[in-house]
Z-matrix of the N, CA and C atoms (Angstrom, degrees):
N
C 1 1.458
C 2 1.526 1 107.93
N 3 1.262 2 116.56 1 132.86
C 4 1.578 3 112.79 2 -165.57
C 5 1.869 4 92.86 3 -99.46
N 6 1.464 5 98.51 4 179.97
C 7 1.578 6 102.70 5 176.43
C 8 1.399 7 109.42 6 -69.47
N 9 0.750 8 114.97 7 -38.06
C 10 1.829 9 120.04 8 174.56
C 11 1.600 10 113.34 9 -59.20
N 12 1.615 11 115.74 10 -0.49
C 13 1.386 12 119.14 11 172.29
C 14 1.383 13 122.59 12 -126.55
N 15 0.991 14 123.03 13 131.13
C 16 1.458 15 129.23 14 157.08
C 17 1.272 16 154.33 15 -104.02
N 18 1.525 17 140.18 16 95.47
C 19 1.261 18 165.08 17 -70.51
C 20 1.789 19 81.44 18 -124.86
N 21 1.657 20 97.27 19 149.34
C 22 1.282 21 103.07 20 170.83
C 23 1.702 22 122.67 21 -51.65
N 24 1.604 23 87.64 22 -43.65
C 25 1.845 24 102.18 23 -172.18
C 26 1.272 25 97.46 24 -66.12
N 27 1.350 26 126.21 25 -55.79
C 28 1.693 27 125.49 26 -164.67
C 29 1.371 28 102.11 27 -60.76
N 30 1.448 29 143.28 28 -46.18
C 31 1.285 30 146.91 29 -179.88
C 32 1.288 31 110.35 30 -45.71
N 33 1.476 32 113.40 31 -55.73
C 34 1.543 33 129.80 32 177.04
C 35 1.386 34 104.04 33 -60.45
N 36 1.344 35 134.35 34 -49.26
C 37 1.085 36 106.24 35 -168.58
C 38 1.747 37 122.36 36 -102.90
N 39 1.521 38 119.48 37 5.93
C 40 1.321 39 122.25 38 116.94
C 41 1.353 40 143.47 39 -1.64
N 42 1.621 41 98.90 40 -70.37
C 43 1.341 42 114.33 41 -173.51
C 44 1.178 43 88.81 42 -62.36
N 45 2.023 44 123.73 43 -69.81
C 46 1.126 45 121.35 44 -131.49
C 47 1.929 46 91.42 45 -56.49
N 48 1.872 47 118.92 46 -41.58
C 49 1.078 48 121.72 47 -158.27
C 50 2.003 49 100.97 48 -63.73
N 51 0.459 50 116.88 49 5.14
C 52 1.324 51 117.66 50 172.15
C 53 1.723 52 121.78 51 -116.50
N 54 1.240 53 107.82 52 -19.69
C 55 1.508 54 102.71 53 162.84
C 56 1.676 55 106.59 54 86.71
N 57 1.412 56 113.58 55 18.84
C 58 1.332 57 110.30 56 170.56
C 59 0.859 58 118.44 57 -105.52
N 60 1.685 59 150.24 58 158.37
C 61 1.544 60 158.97 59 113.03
C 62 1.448 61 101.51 60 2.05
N 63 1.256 62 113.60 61 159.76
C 64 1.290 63 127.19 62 149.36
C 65 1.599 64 139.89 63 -49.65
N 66 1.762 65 95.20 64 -52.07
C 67 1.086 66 108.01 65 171.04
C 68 1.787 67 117.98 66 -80.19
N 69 1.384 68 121.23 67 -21.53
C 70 1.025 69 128.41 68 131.32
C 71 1.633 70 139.87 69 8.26
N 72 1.460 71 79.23 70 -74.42
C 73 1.836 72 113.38 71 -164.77
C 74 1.553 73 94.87 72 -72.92
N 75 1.737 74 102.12 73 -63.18
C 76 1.406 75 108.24 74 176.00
C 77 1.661 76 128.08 75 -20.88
N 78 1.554 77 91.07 76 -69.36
C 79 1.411 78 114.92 77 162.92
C 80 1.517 79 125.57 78 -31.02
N 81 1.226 80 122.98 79 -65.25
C 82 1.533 81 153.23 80 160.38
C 83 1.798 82 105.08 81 -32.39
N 84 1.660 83 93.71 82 -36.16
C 85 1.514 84 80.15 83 -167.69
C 86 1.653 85 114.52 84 -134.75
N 87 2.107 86 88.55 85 29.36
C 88 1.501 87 101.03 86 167.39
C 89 1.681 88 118.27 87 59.13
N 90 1.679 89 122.95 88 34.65
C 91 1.113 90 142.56 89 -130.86
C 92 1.549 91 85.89 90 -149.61
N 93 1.445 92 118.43 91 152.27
C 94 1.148 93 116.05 92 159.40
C 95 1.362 94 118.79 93 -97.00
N 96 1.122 95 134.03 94 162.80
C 97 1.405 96 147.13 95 -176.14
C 98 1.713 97 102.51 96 -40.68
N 99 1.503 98 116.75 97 -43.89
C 100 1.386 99 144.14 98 -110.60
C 101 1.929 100 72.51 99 -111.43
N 102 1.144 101 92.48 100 -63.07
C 103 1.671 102 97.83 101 -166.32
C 104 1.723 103 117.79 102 -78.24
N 105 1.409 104 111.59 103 -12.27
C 106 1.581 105 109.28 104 151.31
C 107 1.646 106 104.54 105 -86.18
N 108 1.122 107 148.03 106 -36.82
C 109 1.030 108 121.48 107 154.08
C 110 1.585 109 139.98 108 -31.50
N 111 1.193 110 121.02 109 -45.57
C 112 1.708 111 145.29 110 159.93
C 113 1.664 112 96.16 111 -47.12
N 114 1.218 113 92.95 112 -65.63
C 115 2.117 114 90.42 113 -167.20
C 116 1.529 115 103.08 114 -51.88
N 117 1.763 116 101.80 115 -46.16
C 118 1.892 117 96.29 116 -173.74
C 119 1.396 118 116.91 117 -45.23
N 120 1.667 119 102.88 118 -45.66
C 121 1.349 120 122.78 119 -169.69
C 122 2.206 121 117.09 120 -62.94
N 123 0.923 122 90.47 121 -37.58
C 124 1.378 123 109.91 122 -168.44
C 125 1.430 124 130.84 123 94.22
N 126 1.106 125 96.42 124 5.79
C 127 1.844 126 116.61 125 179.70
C 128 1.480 127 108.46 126 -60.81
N 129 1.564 128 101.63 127 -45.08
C 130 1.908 129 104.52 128 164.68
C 131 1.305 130 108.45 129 -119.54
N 132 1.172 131 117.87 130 179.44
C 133 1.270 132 119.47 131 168.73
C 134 1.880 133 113.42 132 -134.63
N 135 1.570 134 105.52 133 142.41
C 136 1.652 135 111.79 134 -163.85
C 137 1.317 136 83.66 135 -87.68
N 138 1.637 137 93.80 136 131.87
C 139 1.520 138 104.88 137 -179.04
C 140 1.688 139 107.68 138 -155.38
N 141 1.372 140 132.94 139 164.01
C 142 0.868 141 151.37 140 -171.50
C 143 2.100 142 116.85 141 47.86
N 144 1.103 143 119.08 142 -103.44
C 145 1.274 144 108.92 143 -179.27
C 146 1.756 145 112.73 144 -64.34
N 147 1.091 146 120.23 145 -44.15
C 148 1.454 147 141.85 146 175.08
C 149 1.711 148 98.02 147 -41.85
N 150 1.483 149 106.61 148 -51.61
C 151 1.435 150 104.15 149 -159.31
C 152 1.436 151 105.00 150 -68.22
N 153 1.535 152 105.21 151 -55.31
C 154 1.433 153 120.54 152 178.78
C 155 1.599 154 116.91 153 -49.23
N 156 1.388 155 113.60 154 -31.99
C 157 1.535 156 116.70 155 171.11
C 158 1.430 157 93.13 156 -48.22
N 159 1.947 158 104.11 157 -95.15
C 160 1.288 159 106.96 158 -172.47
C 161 1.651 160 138.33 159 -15.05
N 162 1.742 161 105.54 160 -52.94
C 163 1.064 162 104.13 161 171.95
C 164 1.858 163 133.05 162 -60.38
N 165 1.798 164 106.23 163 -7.53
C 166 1.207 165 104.24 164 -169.17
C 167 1.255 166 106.63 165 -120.12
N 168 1.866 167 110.48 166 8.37
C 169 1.110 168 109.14 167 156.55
C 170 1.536 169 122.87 168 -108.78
N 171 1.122 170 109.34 169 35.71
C 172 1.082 171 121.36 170 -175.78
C 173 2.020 172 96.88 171 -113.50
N 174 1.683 173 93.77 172 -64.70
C 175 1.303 174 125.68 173 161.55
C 176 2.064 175 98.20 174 -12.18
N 177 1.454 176 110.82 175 -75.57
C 178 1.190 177 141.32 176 -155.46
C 179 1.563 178 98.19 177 -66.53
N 180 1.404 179 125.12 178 -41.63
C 181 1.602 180 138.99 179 -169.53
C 182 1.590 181 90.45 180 -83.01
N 183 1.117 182 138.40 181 -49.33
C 184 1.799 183 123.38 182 163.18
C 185 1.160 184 127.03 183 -48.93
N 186 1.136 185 109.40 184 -60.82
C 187 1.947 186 117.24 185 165.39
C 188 1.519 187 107.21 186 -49.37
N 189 1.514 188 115.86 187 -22.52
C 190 1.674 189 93.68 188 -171.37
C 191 1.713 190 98.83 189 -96.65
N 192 1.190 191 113.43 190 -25.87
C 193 1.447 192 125.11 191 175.82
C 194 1.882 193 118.73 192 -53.08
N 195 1.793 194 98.07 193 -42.56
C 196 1.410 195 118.54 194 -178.89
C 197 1.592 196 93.50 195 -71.15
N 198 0.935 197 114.94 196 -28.58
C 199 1.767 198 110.88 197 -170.30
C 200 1.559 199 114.46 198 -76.84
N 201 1.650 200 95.47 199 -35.25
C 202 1.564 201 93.62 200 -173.02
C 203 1.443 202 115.19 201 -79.81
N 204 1.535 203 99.81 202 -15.58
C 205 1.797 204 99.65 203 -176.49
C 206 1.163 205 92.37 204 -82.60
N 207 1.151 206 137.58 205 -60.43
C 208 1.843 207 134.47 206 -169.00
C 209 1.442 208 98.35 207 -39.38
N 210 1.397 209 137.22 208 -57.31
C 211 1.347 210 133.89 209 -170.37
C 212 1.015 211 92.07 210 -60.47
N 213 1.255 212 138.03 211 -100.16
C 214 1.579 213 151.83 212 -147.32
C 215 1.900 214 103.81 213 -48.05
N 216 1.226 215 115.34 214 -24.41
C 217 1.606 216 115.96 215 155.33
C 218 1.577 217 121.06 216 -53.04
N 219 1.352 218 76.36 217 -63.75
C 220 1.850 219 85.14 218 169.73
C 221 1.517 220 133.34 219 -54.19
N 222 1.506 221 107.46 220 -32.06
C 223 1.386 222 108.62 221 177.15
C 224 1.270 223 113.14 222 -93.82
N 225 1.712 224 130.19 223 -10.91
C 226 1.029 225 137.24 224 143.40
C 227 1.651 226 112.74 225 -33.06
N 228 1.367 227 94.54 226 -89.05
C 229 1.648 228 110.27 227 -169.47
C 230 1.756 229 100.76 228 -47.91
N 231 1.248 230 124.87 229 -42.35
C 232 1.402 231 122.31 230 172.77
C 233 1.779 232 109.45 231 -51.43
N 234 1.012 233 106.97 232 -21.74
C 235 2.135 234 104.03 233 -170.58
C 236 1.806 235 96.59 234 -86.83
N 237 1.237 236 101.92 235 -28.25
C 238 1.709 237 93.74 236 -157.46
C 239 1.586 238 109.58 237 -92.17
């Protein structure tokens, strides 16, 4: 699977890492319901702009995660 592709499992667990629905995801990525279904399935595979979305919104949900612990560290260590 090249970088320009994204794997049924990795797709799936994307979604789950992001906390959206399916139809959701779809939505998010201007996709029909119909055709993230296919990628889940393996019948197609999400590839080229689609993939690269996904991957940088996934990408984007770590960096925002790394951000919230660094803050909330800080305002920790700031109380005590």
């Amino acid at each position: 699977m090249s970088k320009q592709e994204v794997s049924p499992d990795e797709l799936r667990d994307i979604i789950d890492q992001l906390g959206l629905t399916q139809t959701e995801m779809a939505e998010q990525l201007d996709v029909t319901p119909r055709a993230l279904e296919f990628w889940l399935s393996g019948a197609r595979t999400c590839r080229g702009p689609a993939a690269v979305l996904v991957r940088a919104m996934s990408v984007a949900r770590s960096a925002i995660a790394a951000d919230v612990k660094h803050v909330l560290r800080a305002r920790l260590e700031a109380m005590e």
